[in-house]
C-alpha positions in Angstrom: 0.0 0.0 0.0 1.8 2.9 -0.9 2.2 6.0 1.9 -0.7 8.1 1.3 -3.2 5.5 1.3 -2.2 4.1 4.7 -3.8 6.5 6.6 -6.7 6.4 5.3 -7.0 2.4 6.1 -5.2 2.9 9.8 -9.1 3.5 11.3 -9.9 0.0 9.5 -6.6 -1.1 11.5 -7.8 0.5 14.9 -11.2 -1.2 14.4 -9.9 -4.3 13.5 -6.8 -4.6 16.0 -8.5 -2.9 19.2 -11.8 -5.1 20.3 -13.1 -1.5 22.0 -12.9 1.9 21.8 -12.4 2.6 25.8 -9.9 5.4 26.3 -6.3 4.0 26.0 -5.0 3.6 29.6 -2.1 5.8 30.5 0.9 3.7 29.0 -0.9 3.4 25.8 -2.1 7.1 25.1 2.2 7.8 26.2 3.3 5.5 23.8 0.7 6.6 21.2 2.0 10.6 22.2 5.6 9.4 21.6 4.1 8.0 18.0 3.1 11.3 17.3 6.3 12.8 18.2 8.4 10.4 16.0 6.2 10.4 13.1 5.3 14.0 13.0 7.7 15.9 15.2 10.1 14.6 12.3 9.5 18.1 10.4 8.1 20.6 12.8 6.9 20.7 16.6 3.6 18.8 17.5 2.2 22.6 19.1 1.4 23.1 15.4 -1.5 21.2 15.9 -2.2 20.7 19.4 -4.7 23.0 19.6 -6.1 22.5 16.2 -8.8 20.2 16.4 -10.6 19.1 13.1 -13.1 16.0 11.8 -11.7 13.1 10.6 -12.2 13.9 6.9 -9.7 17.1 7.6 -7.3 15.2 9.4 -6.9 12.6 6.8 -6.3 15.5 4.2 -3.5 16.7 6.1 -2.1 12.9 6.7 -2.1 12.9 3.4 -0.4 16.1 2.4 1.9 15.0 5.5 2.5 11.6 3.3 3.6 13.8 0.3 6.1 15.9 2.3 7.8 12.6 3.5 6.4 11.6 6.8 6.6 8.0 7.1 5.7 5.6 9.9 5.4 1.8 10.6 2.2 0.3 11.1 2.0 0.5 14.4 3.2 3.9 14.9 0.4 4.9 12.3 -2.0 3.3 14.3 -1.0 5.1 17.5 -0.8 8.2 15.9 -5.1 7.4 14.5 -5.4 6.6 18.3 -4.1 9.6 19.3 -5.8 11.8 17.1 -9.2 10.3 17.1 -8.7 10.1 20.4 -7.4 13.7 21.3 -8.0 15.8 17.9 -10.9 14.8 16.2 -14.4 16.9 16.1 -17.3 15.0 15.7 -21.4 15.6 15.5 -23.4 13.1 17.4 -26.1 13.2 15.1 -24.3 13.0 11.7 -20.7 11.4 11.9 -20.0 8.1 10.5 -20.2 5.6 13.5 -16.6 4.7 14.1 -15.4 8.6 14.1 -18.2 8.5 16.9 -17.3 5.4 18.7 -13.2 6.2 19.0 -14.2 9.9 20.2 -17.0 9.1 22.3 -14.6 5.9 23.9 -17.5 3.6 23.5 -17.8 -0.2 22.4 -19.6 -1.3 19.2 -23.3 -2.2 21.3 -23.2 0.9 22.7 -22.3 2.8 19.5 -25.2 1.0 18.3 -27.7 2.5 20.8 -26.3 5.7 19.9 -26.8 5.2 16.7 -30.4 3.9 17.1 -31.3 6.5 19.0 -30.3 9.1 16.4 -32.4 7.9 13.6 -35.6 8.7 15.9 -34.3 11.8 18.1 -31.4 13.5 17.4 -29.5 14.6 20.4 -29.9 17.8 21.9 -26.7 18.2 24.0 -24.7 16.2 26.4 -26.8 15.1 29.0 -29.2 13.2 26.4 -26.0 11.2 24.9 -24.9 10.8 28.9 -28.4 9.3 29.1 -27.5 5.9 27.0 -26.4 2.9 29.1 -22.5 2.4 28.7 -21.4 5.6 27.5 -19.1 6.9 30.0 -19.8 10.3 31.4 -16.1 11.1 32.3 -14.7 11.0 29.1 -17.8 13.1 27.6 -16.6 15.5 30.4 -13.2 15.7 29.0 -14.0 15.5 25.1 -17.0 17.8 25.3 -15.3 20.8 23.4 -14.7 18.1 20.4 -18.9 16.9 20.9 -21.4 18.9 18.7 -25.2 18.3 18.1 
């Protein structure tokens, strides 16, 4: 697969090689921050983008341009560096993002996301108490993501 393209197929990896979305525990989200500084830190400090959250579509753009500049990575470090950014970076809309942008932002397993996502299709959500509402989702990491949470 050449550079550009693996990227966009890292989220396929994350889905595939992580059996939930829970937040990583402290060793992993370090390890998946020293990702970010190996694969990205290469060319320029990480405060470039620190502060910069964006959705997923955006942040594949810039892997991408990022790809085309020379940034390389193994597949793990890619992976860590998704984590990271999904997990740190990433803007979403509970009522209209694709269900695995959701699930790795919102730190919530697949039946869960599926409740979510049931519950969407009838009632969109309001604000942060009605996603709190749905059995499994974890009202600490809402807490702490909320400025990346739109309805």
């Amino acid at each position: 697969m050449i550079a550009s393209n693996r990227w966009r197929f890292t989220i396929a990896l994350l889905a595939v090689g992580v059996s939930s979305a829970a937040p990583a525990d402290e060793a992993t989200a370090e390890a998946d921050r020293q990702a970010v500084q190996q694969v990205c830190g290469r060319c320029h400090t990480v405060d470039v983008f620190l502060n910069k959250p964006r959705g997923w579509a955006r942040w594949n753009d810039v892997f991408d341009d990022m790809t085309q500049r020379g940034a390389k990575g193994t597949d793990e470090q890619l992976m860590r560096v998704t984590r990271f950014f999904l997990e740190n970076l990433t803007l979403v809309n509970v009522n209209s993002s694709p269900a695995e942008e959701l699930k790795w932002v919102l730190g919530v397993r697949d039946d869960v996301m599926q409740a979510i996502l049931a519950r969407r299709e009838h009632q969109p959500f309001r604000n942060l108490d009605e996603l709190r509402a749905v059995p499994g989702v974890d009202g600490q990491v809402l807490d702490e993501r909320k400025s990346r949470i739109s309805f």
